[in-house]
C-alpha positions as CSV (number, residue, x, y, z in Angstrom):
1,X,0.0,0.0,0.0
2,X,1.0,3.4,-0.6
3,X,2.6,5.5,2.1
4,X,-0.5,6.7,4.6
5,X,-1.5,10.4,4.9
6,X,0.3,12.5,8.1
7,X,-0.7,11.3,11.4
8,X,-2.3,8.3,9.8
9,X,-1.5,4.7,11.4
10,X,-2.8,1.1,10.1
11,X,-2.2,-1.2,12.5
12,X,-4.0,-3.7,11.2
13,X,-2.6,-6.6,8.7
14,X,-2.9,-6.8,5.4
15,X,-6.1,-8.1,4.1
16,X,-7.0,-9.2,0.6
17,X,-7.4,-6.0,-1.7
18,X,-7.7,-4.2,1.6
19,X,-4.9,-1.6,-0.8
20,X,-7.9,-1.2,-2.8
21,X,-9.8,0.8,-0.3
22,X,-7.0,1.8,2.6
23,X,-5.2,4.3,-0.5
24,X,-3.9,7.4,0.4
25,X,-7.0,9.6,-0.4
26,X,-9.5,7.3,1.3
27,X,-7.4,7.4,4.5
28,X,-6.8,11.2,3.9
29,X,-11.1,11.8,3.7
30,X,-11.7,9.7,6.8
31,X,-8.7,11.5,9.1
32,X,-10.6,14.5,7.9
33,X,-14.1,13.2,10.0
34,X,-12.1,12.1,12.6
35,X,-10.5,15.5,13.5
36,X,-13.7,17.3,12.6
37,X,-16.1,15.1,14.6
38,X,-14.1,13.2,17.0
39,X,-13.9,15.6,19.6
40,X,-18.1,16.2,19.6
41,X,-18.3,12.2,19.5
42,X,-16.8,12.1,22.8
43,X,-18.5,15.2,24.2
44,X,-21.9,13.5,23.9
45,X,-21.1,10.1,24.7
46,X,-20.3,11.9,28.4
47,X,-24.0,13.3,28.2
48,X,-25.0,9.9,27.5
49,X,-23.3,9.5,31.3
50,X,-25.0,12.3,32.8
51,X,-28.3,11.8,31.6
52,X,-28.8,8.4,32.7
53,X,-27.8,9.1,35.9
54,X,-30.4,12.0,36.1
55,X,-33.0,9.4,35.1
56,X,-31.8,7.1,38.0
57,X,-32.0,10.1,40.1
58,X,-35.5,10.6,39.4
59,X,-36.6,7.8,38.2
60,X,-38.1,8.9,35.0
61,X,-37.0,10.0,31.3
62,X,-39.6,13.1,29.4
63,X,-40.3,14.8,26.5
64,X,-38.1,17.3,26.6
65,X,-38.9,20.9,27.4
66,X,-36.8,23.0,25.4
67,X,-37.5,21.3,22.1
68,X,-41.4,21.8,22.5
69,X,-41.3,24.2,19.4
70,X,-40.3,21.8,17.2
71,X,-42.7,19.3,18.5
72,X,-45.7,21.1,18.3
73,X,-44.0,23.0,14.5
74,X,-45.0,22.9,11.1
75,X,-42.2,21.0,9.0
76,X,-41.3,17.6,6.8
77,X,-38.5,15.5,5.9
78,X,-37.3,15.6,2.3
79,X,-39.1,13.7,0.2
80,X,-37.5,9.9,-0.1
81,X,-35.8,8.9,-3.6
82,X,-37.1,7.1,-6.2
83,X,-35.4,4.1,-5.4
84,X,-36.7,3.7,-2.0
85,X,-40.2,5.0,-2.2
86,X,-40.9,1.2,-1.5
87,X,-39.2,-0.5,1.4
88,X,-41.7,-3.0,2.6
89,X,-39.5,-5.7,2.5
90,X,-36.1,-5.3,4.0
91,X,-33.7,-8.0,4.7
92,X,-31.0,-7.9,7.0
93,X,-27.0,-9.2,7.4
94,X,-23.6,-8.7,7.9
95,X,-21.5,-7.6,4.4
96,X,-19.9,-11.2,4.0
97,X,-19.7,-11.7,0.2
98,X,-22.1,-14.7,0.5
99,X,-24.4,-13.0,2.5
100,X,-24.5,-9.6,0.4
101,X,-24.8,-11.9,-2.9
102,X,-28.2,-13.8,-1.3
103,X,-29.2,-10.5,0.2
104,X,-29.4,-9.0,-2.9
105,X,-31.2,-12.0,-4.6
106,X,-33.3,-12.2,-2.1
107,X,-36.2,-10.3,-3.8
108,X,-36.6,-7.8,-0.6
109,X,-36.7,-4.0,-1.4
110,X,-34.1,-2.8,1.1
111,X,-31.0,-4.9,2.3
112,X,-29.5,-3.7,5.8
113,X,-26.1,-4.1,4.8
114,X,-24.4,-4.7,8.3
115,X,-21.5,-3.2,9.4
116,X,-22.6,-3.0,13.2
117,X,-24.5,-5.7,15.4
118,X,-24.3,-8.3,12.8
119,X,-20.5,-7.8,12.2
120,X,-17.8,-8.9,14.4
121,X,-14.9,-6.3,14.0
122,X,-12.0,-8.5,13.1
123,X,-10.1,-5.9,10.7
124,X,-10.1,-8.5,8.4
125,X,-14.6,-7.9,8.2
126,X,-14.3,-4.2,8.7
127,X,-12.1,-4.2,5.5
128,X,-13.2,-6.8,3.7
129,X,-17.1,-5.7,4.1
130,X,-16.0,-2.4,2.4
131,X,-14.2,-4.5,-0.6
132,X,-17.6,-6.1,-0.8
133,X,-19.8,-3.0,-0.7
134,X,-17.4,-1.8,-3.4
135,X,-18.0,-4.4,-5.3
136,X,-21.6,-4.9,-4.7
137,X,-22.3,-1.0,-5.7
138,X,-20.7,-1.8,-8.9
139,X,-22.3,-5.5,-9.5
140,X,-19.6,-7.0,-10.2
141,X,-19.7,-8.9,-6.7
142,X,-19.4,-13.1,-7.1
143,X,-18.2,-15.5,-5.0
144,X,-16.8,-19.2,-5.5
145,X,-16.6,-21.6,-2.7
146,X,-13.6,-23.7,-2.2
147,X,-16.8,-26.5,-2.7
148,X,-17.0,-25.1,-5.9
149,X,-20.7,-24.0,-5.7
150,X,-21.0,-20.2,-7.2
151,X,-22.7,-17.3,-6.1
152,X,-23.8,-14.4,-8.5
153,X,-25.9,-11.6,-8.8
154,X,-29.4,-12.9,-10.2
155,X,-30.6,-11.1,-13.5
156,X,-34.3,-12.5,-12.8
157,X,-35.1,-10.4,-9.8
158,X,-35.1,-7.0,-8.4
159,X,-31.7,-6.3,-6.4
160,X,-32.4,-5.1,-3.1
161,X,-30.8,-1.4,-2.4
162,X,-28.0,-1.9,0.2
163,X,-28.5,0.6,3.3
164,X,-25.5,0.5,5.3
165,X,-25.0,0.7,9.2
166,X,-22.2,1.6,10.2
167,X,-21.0,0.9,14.2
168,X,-22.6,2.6,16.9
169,X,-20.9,6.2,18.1
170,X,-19.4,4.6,21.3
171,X,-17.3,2.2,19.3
172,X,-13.8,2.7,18.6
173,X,-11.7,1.4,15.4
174,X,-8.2,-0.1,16.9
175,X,-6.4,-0.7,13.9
176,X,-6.8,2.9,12.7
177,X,-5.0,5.8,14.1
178,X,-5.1,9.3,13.7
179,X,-3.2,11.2,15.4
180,X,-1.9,8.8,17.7
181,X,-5.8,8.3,19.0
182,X,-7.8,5.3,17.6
183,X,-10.6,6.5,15.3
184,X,-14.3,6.7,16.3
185,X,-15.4,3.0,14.4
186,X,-18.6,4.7,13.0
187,X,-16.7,7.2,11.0
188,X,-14.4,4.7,9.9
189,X,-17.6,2.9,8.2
190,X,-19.2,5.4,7.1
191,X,-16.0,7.1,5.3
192,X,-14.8,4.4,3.6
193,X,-18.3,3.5,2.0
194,X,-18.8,7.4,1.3
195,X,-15.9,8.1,0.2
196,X,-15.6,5.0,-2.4
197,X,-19.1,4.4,-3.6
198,X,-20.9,7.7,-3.1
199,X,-21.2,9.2,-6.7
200,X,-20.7,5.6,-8.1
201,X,-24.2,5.2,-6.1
202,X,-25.5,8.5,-8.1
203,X,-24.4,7.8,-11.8
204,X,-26.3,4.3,-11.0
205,X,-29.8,6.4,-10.2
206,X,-29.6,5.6,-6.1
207,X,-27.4,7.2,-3.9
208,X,-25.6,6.7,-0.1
209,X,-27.9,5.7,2.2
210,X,-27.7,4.9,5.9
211,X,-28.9,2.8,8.8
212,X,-28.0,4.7,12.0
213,X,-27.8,2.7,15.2
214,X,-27.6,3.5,18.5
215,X,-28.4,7.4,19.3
216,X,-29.2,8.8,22.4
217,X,-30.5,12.1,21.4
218,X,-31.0,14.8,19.2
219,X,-27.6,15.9,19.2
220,X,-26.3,12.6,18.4
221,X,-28.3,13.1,15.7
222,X,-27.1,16.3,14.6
223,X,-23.7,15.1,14.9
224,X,-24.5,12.4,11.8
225,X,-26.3,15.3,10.0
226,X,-23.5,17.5,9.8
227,X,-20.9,14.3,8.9
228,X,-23.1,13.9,6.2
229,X,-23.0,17.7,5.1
230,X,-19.0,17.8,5.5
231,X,-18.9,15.1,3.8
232,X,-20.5,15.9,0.7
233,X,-19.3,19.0,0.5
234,X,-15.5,17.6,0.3
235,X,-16.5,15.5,-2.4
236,X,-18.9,17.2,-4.1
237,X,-22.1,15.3,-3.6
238,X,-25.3,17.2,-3.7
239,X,-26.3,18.4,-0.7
240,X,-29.2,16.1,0.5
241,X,-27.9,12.9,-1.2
242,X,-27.0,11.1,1.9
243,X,-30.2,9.8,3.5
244,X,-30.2,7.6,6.9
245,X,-32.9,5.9,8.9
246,X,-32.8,5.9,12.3
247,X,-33.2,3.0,14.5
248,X,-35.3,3.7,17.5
249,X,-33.3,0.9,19.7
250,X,-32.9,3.4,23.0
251,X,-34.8,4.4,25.7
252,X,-34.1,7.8,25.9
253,X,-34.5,8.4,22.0
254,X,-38.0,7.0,22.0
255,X,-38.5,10.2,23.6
256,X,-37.1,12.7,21.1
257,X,-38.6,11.1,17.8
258,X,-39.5,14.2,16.7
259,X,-36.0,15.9,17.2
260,X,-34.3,13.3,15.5
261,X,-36.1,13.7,12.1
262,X,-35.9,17.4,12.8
263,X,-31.9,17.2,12.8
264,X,-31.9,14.9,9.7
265,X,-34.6,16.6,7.8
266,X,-32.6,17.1,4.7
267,X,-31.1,13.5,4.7
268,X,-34.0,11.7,6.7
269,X,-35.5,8.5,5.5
270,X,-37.3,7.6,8.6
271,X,-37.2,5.6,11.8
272,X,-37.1,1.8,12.7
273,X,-38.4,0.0,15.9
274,X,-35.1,-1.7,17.0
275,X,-37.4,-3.7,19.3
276,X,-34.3,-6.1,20.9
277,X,-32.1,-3.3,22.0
278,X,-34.5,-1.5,22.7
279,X,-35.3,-3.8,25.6
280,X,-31.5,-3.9,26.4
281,X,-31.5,-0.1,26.1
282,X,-34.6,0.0,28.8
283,X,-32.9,-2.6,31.7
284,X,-29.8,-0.3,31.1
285,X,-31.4,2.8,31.6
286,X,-33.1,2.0,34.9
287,X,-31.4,-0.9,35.9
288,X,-31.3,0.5,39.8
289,X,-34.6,0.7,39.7
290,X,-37.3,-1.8,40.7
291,X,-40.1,-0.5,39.2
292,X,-38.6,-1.8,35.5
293,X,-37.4,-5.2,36.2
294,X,-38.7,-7.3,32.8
295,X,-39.7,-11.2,33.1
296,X,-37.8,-13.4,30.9
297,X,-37.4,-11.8,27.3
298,X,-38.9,-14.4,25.3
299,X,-42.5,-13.4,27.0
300,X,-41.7,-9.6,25.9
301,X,-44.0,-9.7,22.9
302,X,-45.0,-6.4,21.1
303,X,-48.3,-6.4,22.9
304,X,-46.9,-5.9,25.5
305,X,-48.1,-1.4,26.9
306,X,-45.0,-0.3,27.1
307,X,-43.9,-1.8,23.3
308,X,-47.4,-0.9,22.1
309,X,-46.8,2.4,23.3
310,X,-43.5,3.1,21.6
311,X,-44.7,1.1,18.1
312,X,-47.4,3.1,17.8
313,X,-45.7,6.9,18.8
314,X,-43.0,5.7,15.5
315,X,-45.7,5.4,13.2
316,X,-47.4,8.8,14.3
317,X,-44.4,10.4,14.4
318,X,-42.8,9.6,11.1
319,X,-45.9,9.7,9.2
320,X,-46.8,13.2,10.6
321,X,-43.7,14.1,9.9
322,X,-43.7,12.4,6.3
323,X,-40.8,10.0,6.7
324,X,-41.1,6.0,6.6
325,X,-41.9,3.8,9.9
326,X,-40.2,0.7,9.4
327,X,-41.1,-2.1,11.8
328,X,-38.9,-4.5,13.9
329,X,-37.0,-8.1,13.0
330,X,-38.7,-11.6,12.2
331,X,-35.0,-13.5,13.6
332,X,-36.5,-17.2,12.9
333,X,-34.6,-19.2,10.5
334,X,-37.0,-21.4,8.5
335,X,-36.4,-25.3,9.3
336,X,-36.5,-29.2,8.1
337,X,-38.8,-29.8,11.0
338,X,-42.7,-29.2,10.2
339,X,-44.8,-28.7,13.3
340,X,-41.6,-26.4,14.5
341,X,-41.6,-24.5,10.8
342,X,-45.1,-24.3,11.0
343,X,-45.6,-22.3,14.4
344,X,-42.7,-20.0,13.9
345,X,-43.7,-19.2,10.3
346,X,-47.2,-18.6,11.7
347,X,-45.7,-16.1,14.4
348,X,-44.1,-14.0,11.7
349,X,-47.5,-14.0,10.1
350,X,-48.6,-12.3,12.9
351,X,-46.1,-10.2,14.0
352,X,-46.0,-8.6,10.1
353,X,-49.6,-8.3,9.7
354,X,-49.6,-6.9,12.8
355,X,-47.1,-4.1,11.7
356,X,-48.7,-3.8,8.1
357,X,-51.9,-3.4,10.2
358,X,-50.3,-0.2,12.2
359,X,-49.1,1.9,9.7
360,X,-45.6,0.6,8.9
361,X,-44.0,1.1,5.5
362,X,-42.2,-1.8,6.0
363,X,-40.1,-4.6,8.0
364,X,-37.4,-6.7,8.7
365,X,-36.5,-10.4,8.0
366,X,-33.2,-12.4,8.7
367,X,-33.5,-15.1,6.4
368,X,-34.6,-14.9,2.6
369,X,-37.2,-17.8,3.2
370,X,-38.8,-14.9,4.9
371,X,-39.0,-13.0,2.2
372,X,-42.4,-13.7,0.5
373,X,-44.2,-13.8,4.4
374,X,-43.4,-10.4,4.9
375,X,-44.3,-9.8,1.5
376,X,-47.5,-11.3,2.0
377,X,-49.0,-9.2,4.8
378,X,-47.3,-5.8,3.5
379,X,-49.2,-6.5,0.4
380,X,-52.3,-7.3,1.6
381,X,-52.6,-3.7,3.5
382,X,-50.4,-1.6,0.8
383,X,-51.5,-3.2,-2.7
384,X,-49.7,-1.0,-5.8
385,X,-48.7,1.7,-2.8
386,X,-44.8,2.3,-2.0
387,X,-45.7,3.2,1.4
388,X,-48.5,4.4,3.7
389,X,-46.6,7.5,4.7
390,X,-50.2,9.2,4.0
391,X,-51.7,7.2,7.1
392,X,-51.0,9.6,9.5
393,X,-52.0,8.0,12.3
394,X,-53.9,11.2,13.8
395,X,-55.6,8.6,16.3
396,X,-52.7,8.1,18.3
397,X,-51.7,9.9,21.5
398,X,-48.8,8.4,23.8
399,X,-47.8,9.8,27.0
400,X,-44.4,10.1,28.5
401,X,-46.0,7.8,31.1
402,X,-47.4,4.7,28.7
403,X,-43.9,4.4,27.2
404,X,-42.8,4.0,31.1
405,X,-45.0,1.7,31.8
406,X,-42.9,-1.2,32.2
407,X,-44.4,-2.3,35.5
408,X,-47.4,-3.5,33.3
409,X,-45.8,-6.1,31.4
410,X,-47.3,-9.5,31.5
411,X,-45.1,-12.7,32.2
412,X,-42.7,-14.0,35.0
413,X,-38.9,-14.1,35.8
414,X,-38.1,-17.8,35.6
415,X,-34.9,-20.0,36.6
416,X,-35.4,-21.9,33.0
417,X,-35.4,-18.0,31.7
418,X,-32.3,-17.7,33.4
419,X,-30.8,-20.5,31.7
420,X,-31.8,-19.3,28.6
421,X,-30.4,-16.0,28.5
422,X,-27.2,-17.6,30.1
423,X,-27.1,-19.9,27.1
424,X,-27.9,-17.9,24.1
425,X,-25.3,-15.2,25.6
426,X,-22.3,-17.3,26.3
427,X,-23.5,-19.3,22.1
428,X,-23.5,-16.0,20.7
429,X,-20.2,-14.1,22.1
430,X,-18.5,-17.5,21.4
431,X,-19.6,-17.0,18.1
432,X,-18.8,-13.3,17.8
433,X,-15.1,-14.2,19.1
434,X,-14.9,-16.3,16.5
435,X,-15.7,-13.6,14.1
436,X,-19.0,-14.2,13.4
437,X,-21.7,-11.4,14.4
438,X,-24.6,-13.0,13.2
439,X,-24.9,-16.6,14.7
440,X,-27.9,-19.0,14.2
441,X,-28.8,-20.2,18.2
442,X,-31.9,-22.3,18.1
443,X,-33.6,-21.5,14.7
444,X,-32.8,-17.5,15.6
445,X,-30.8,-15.2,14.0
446,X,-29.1,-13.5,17.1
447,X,-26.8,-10.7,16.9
448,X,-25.3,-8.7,19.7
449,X,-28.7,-7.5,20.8
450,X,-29.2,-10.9,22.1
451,X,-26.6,-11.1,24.4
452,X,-27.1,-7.8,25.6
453,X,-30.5,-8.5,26.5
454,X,-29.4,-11.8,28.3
455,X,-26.7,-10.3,30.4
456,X,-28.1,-7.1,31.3
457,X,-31.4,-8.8,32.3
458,X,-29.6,-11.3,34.6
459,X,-27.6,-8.3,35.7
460,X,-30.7,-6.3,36.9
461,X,-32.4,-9.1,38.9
462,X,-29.2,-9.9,40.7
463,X,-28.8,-6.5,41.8
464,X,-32.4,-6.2,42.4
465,X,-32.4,-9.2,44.7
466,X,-35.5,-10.8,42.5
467,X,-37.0,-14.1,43.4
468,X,-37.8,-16.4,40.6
469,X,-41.3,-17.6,39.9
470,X,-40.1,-21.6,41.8
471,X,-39.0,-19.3,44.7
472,X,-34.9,-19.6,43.7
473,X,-33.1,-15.9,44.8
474,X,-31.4,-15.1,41.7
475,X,-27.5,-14.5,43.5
476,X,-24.0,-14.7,41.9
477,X,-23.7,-18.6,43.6
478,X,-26.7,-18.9,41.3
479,X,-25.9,-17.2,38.2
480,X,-22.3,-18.8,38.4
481,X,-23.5,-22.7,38.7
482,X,-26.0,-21.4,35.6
483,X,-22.8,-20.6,33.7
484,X,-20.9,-24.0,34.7
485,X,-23.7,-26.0,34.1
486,X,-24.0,-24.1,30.3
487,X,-20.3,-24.0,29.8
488,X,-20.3,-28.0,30.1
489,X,-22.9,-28.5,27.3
490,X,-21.8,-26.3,25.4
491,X,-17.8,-28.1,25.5
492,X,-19.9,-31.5,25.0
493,X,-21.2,-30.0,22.2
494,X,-17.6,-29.4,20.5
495,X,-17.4,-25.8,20.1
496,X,-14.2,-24.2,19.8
497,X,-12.5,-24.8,23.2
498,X,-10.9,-21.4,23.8
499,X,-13.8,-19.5,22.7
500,X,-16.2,-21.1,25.0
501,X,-14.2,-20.8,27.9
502,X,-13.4,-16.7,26.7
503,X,-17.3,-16.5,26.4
504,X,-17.8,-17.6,29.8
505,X,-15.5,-15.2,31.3
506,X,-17.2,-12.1,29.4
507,X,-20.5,-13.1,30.4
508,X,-19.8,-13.1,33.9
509,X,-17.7,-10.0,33.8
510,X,-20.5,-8.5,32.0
511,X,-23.5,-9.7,33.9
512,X,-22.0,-10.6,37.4
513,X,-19.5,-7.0,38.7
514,X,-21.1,-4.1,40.1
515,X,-20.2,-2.1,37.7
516,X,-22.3,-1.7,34.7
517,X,-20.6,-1.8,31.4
518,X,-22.6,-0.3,29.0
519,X,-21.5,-2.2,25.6
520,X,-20.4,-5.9,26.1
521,X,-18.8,-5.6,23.0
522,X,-16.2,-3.0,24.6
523,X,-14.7,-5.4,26.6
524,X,-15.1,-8.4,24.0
525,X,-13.4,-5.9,21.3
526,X,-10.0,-5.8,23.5
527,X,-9.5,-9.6,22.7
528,X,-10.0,-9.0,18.9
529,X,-6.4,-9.6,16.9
């Protein structure tokens, strides 16, 4: 590779046509967003700090005051381009070749093209997801197994328009440098697919467009708008050409909705219900607090008030607001057996025509054998209309209250609950060690949602001194004979050795000290090559 711009280190190896996208001028453009943005990055992840411990003060989070105006003002979000007038489909996966290849064949609108949750950040996937992005941009993306079997770009079907999420604003990139600090991971991601693939994206009739995971707030919002205007300004791209959906996956942002498409009005294309971190992002908020202690999470459903609550304020928001409402994940992976098929598939079924039935322009699947479900049910409420944008939803009130409302969530906190959040936590950071984000655990697609769910959860009822439903106290004796009990099977059942026993040690650490960390992946990056 060519010699790297001043104050520009890459510490990580070399990776196959990783000179391809680390050149001079690449590097150069994303140095430039780190010494722009960096410094604001870390400014608000320390309000991040201070407002959760105001809302453990008091108990609480609120609309907030001093954005009433633009609340209760008279404003939309640019209208949303051609190619993604229609999103009712949207499939979702990390930007493996395979996986962009069979995402883009799948016959979904949208493909989530993951470079957060779903993605492990070996340097080897952060580098090679951008080679495959290139590629994918320019379809000239295949892929030959060392079996032999070929993957291509189908000419039969529609391509699904990759959206790309980058990594959360609390993640940092290692193996890039600037200026002796390690860059912020998020604008790492997004420079590297801006910079290459941006007017490639335009001379093709789409453009750049964005998933955004992880905000806070409003600011964290206007942070991303003004990366977005920097950066097309550097490189000449229309102002406005950059457009990024939101996901709705934290507490306190479920409460500035409004702000957030405000910030992004010129580069909005709406807001998602990220329903699993959401859940994480709740226990984390308030995890002091007994008055939001969840039961297990697999008897969260979307019914229950407080999900109801925040599901419905999306739709009402974005639609008065004219952006899209897109709805939350189906995660089950169709399988061989029938009666097992046949209830998930049905559960989809419901879950979709529920959020067809809502208002949402569109949804989430894991797995292309989803595909045609979701499909169905979007159909079946939006016929020959992109969207339902024009459903405004005028019906719906939500109070800061019903979206607190956890207290009124039906279901119990169970030892075999326990043991499966202990389970699918220690199976999927296993996997992740082993560099893969998006790990099939008992007909699920999990990413790093699921653990967070699973550890955090056991983390609030140890320090909440709950009682389980059979009377068991849950207690570190407790969660610790969980773990040995789950690290046994899961040796039995040959998985990598060192990985398993790694995995157990995070999970503890994670859900067992008395400190909180907020991102299991913070401590799990540190053991990444």
């Amino acid at each position: 590779m060519s010699a790297t711009p001043h104050g520009v280190q890459v510490l990580g190896g070399p990776v196959e046509r990783g000179d391809e996208i680390l050149t001079p001028e690449a590097l150069d453009f994303v140095a430039g967003l780190q010494r722009a943005f960096g410094a604001r990055r870390d400014e608000l992840l320390e309000r991040r700090a201070q407002r959760r411990a105001e809302a453990a003060r008091t108990g609480r989070l609120d609309f907030l005051p001093e954005t009433q105006h633009i609340r209760e003002g008279d404003w939309q979000v640019a209208a949303p381009p051609a190619d993604i007038a229609d999103r009712r489909v949207e499939i979702t996966g990390p930007t493996s070749r395979k996986m962009a290849i069979n995402a883009l064949n799948s016959g979904a609108r949208v493909w989530l093209a993951d470079l957060e949750d779903a993605n492990t950040p070996h340097w080897d996937n952060v580098v090679s997801g951008q080679v495959n992005l290139y590629d994918l941009v320019r379809k000239q993306i295949e892929l030959t197994t060392p079996e032999g079997k070929q993957y291509t770009l189908r000419d039969d079907v529609r391509h699904a328009v990759p959206l790309v999420r980058p990594r959360g604003w609390h993640l940092p990139e290692k193996h890039l440098l600037v200026d002796g600090e390690p860059a912020v991971g998020a604008l790492v991601d997004f420079g590297l697919h801006f910079f290459h693939n941006a007017q490639e994206l335009l001379n093709r009739g789409s453009g750049p467009y964005f998933y955004l995971p992880k905000m806070e707030s409003h600011l964290e919002a206007r942070l991303w708008n003004d990366v977005f205007t920097h950066a097309q300004s550097e490189l000449g791209i229309p102002h406005g050409s950059v457009r990024a959906t939101v996901l709705i996956e934290t507490y306190p942002a479920a409460f500035e909705m409004e702000e957030i498409l405000y910030e992004l009005r010129d580069h909005s294309a709406g807001l998602n219900a990220g329903r699993w971190d959401y859940l994480f992002s709740v226990i984390k908020t308030f995890r002091d607090s007994g008055e939001y202690i969840l039961p297990d999470r697999n008897s969260v459903t979307m019914t229950a008030p407080f999900m109801r609550a925040y599901t419905e304020l999306l739709v009402r928001t974005c639609h008065k607001r004219g952006a899209f409402a897109i709805g939350g994940m189906a995660a089950f992976i169709p399988t061989k057996d029938p009666a097992t098929n046949d209830k998930a598939m049905g559960k989809v079924h419901e879950d979709k025509k529920r959020e067809a039935g809502d208002g949402f322009d569109g949804s989430w699947v894991a797995h292309p054998g989803l595909v045609p479900i979701c499909f169905e049910e979007f159909d079946a409420v939006l016929g020959d209309k992109p969207n339902q944008i024009d459903r405004t939803r005028e019906d719906v009130t939500v109070t800061a209250d019903q979206l607190l409302d956890v207290a009124a969530t039906p279901g119990e906190r169970t030892i075999e609950g326990l043991r499966a959040a202990v389970d699918v936590g220690v199976r999927y950071i296993a996997s992740w060690l082993g560099g893969n984000g998006a790990a099939a655990i008992h007909n699920l697609m999990e990413d790093a949602a699921t653990a967070e769910i699973s550890r955090s959860q056991i983390w609030q009822w140890l320090h909440n001194d709950v009682v389980l439903a059979g009377g068991e106290r849950v207690t570190v004796d407790l969660v610790r004979e969980v773990l040995a009990d789950t690290e046994k099977e899961l040796r039995g059942e040959g998985l990598a050795q060192d990985q398993v026993g790694r995995a157990v040690e995070l999970f503890e650490q994670v859900a067992v000290a008395d400190e909180f960390v907020d991102f299991l992946t913070l401590p799990a990056y540190d053991d990444l090559p």
